[in-house]
N, C-alpha and C positions, 0 to 999 in steps of 0.2 A: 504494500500500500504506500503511497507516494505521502510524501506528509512535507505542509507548508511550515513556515515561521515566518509568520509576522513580525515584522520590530516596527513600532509606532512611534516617532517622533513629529510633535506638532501636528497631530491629528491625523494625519496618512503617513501609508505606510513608505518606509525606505526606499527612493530610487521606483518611486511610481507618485498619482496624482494624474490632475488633469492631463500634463505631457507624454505622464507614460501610459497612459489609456489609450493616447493615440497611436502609441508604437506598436500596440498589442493588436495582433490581429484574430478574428474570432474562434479560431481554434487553441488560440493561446491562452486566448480571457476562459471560453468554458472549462480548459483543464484545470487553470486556477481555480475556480467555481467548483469543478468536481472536486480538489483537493480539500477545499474547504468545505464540502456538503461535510466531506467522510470526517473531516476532523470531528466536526458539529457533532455528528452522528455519534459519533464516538463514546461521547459524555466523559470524556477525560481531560475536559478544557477548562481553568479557570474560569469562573466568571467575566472577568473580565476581557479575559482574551475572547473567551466566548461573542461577547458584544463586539469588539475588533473586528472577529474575523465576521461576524452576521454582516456588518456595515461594509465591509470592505464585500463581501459574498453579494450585496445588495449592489452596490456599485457596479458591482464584474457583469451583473445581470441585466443591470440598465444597459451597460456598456454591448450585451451582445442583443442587446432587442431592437436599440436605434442601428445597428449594424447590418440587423436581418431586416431593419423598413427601408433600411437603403439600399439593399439589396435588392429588396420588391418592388422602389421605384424605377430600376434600371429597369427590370425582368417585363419583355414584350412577350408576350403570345402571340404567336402564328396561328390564326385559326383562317380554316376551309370552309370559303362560302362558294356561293353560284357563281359569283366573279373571280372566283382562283383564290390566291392567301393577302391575306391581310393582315394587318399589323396593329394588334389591342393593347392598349397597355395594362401589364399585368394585375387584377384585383383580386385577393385572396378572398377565401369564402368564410363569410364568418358565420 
């Protein structure tokens, strides 16, 4: 099992924040995510830490939701009408 550490100075964590959010690409940010579920999971986490990693897990989470709306607003569909294909922009189903 992969296991994180956090170190918190001034509110986020080390060598991340808004700039390194950006650096992080969406398979990067879920694996921290997953590492941090399993921590959680765990129940061997301080309290404290425990609140650390939930915020920072919340963060990671935001960080891959507006990644997958951006994704969605690139993502055309191809759809087959009478007049041959066409080009829709893509609308997930909710």
């Amino acid at each position: 099992m992969a296991e994180t550490h956090i170190e918190r100075t001034g509110g986020e964590p080390s060598g991340q924040g808004a700039e390194g959010d950006a650096a992080l690409n969406f398979e990067e940010a879920m694996e921290k995510l997953e590492a941090i579920v399993a921590q959680l999971e765990s129940g061997d986490v301080p309290l404290e830490q425990a609140i650390e990693l939930f915020q920072e897990g919340m963060r990671l989470s935001r960080l891959c939701g507006s990644k997958l709306e951006l994704v969605e607003r690139k993502i055309e569909m191809l759809i087959e009408s009478e007049q041959g294909i066409e080009r829709k922009a893509f609308a997930p189903e909710e």
